[in-house]
C-alpha positions as CSV (number, residue, x, y, z in Angstrom):
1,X,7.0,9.9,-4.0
2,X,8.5,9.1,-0.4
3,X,7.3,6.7,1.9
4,X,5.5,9.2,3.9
5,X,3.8,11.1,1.5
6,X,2.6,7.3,0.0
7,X,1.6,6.3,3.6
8,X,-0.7,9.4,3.5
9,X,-2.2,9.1,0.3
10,X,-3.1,5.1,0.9
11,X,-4.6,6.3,4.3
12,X,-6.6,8.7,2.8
13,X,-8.0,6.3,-0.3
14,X,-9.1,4.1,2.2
15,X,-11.3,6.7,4.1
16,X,-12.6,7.8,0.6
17,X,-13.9,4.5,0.3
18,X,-15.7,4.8,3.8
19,X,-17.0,7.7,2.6
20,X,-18.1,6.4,-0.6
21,X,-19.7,3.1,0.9
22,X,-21.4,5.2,3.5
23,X,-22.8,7.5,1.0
24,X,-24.0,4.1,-0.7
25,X,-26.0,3.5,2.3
26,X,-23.8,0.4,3.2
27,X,-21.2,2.2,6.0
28,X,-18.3,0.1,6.7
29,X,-18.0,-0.8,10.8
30,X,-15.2,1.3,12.6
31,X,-12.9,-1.4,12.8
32,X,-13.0,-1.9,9.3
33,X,-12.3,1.8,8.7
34,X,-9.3,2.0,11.1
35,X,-7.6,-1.5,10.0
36,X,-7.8,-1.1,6.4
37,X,-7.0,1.9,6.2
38,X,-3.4,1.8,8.5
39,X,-3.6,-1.4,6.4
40,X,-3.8,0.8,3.1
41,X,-1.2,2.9,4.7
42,X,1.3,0.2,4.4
43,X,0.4,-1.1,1.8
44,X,1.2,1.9,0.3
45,X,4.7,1.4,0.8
46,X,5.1,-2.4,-0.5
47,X,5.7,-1.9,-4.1
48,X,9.3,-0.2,-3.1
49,X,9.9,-3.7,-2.4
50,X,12.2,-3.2,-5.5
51,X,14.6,-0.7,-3.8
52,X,17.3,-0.8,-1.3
53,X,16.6,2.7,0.1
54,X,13.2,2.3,0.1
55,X,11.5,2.7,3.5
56,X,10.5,-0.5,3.7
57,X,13.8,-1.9,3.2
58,X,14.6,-0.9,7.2
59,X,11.6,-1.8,8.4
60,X,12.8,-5.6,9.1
61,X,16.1,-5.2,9.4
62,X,18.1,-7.9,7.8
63,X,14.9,-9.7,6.7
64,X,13.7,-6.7,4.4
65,X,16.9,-6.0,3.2
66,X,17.5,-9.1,1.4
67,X,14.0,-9.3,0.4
68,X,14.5,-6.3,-1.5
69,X,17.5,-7.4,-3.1
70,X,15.6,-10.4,-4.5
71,X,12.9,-8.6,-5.5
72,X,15.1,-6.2,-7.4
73,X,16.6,-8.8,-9.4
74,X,13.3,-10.5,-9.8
75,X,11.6,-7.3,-11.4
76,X,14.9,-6.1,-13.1
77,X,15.0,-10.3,-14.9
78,X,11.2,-9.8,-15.7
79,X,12.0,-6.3,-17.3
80,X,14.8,-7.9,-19.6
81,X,12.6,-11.1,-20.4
82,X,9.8,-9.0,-21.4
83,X,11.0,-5.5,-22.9
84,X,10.2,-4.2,-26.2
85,X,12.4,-2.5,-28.4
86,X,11.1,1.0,-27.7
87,X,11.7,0.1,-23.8
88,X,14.8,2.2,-22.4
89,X,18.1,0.1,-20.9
90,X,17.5,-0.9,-17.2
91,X,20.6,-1.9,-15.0
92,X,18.1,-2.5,-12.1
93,X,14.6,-3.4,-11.5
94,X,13.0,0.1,-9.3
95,X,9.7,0.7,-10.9
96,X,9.1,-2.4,-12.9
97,X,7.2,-5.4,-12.0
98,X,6.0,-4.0,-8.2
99,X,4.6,-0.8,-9.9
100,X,2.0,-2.6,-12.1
101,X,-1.6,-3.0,-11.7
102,X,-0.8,-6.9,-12.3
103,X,1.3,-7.1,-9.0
104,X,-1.0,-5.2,-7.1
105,X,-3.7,-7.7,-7.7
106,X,-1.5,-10.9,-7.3
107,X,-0.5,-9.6,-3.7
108,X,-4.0,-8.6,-3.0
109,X,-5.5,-11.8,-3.8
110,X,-2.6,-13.9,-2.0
111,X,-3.1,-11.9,1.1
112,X,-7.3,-12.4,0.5
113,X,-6.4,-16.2,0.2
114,X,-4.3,-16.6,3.2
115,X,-5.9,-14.7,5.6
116,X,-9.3,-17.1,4.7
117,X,-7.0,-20.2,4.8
118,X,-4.6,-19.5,6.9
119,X,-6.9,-19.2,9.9
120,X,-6.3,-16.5,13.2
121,X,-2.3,-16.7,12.8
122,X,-2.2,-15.7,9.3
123,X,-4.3,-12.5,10.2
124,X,-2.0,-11.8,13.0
125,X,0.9,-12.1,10.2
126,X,-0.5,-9.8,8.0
127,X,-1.9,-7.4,10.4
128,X,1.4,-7.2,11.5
129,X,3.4,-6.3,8.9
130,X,1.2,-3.9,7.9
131,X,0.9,-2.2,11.3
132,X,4.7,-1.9,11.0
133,X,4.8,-0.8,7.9
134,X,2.0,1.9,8.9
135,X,4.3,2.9,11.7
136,X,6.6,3.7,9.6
137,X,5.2,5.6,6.7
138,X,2.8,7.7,8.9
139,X,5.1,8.1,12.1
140,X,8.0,8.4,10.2
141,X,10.1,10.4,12.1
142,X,9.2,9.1,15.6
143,X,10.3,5.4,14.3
144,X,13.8,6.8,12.5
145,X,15.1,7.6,16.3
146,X,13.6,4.3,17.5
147,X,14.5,1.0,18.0
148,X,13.4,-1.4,15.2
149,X,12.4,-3.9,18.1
150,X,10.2,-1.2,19.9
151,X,8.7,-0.3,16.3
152,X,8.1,-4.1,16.3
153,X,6.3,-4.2,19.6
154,X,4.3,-1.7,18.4
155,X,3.4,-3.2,15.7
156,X,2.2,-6.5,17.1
157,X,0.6,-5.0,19.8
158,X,-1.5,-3.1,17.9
159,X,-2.2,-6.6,15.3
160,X,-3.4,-8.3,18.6
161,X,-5.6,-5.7,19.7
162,X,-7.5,-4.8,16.5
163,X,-7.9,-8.7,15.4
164,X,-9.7,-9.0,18.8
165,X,-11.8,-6.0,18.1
166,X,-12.3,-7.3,14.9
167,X,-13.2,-11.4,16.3
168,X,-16.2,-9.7,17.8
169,X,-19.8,-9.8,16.7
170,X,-20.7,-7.3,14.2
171,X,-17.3,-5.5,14.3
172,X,-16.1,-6.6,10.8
173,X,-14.3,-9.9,10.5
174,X,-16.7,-10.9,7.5
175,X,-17.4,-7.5,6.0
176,X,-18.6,-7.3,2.5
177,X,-18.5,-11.0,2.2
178,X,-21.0,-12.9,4.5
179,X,-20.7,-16.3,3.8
180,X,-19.4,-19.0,6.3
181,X,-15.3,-19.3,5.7
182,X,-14.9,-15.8,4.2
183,X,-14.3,-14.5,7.2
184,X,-11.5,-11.6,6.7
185,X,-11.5,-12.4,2.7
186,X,-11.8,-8.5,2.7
187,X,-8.7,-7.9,3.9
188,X,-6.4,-8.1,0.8
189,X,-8.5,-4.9,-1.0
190,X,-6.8,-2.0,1.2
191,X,-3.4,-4.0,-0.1
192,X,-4.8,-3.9,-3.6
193,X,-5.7,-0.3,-3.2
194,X,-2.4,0.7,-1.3
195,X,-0.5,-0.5,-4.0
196,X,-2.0,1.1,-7.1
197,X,-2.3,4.1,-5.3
198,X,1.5,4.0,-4.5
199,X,1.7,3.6,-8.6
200,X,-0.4,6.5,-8.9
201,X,1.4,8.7,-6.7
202,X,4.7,7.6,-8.7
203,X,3.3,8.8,-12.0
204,X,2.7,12.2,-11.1
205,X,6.4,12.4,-10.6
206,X,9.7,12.9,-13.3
207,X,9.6,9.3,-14.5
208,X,6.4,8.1,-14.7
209,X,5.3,4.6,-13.2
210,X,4.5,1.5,-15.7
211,X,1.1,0.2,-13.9
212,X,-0.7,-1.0,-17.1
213,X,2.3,-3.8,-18.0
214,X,1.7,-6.1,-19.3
215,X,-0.5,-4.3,-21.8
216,X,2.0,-2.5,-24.4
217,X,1.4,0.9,-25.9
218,X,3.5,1.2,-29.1
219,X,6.8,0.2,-28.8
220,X,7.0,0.1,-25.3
221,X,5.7,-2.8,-22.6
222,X,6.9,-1.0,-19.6
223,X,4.8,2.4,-20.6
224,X,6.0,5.2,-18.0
225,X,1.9,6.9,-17.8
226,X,1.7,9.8,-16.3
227,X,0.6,13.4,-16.5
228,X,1.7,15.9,-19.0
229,X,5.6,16.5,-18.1
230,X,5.3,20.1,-17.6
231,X,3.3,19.1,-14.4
232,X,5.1,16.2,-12.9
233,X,7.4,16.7,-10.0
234,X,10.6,15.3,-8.0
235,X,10.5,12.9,-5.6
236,X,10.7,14.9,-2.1
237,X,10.5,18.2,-3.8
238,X,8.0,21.1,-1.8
239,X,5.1,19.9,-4.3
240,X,5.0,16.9,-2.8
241,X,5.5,18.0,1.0
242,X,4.0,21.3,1.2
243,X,0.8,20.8,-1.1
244,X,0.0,17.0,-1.6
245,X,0.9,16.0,2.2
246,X,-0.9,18.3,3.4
247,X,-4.0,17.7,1.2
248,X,-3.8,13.7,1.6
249,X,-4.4,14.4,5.2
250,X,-7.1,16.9,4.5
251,X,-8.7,14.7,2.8
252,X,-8.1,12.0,5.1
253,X,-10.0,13.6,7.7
254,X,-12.7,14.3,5.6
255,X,-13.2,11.0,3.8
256,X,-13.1,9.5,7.7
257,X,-15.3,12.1,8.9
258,X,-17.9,11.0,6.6
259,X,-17.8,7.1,6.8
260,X,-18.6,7.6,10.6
261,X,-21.5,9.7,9.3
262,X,-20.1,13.1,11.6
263,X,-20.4,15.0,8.7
């Protein structure tokens, strides 16, 4: 998938979960809806951390670029290290190690531990690279013709604002876990969830996506799981921007609509 249509569908997972936790009986507070899921939404975007043209290769400038590069080589060393022999011949790491349920977890958890550790400033980190990322996945066209700097500003305006709303009483800061110091411990499951559902999204199309690595199935380590192939699609092809955009934000309004109990 693109970045956009991934933006969308990590949005739209996250307001499914509001929904689902409402339905529970146990509705998430607004702030938590809104943050985690434009945190979801960039999220959703993270695992192309293996690929120069990715969309989150531009969204820092310099600083993404070469962090993609390293990561590249990082997955695409993993790949060779750990391949079996029914595994195809790589010459670069896209859709390896970032596209497994493993990674998703590791980067969820990190973010979980930092955010509780690393106190107001490491929210304010994470917020913000989500928020950019967010901009940039879901207002993908508007930040192609802008300045990365105003994209920035955006970005950590809008981290500053909803930590505050967040700091206050009742509003969320120590959702789903109460107990004194796990304050914002909740943050790193829309990153969890953004990233498998990135890996999702990738195995409905041509190649497949290798989330259960480690685990091997038969001869292969790096399993390509997906659909039947008579029903996967391209990357950017009208399946994926005329029916599933459209439907990710369908049911994105509806998932939303029913964590704030309106319908």
């Amino acid at each position: 998938m693109m970045g956009p249509a991934h933006s969308l569908s990590g949005a739209a997972a996250w307001l499914g979960v509001g929904a689902a936790t409402a339905a529970a009986g146990h509705p998430m507070p607004w702030p938590v809806l809104v943050v985690g899921a434009l945190i979801c939404a960039g999220a959703a975007l993270a695992p192309d951390l293996d690929h120069k043209a990715a969309t989150i290769s531009r969204a820092f400038g310099p600083i993404s670029r070469a962090l993609c590069g390293i990561v590249d080589k990082l997955s695409f060393a993993v790949y060779k290290a750990t391949r079996k022999p029914g595994d195809a011949r790589r010459t670069g790491g896209h859709r390896t190690l970032t596209h497994t349920w493993l990674w998703a977890v590791l980067i969820g958890g990190g973010a979980s531990a930092l955010a509780v550790l690393g106190g107001r400033w490491a929210v304010l980190g994470l917020l913000f690279v989500h928020m950019v990322l967010a901009v940039e996945g879901l207002l993908w066209r508007a930040a192609r013709v802008s300045s990365d700097v105003l994209v920035w500003l955006l970005g950590a305006t809008s981290a500053w604002i909803l930590a505050g709303v967040l700091d206050q009483s009742g509003n969320g800061a120590n959702w789903l876990f109460e107990a004194p110091g796990q304050e914002y411990l909740w943050l790193g499951l829309p990153i969890v969830l953004g990233a498998l559902v990135h890996d999702i999204g990738d195995a409905l199309t041509v190649s497949g996506c290798p989330i259960l690595w480690p685990i091997p199935i038969g001869r292969k380590r790096w399993y390509p799981v997906g659909p039947p192939k008579a029903i996967r699609f391209r990357a950017g092809s009208w399946v994926e921007l005329k029916v599933l955009m459209p439907a990710f934000m369908l049911l994105g309004g509806i998932g939303g609509a029913a964590a704030l109990n309106v319908i």
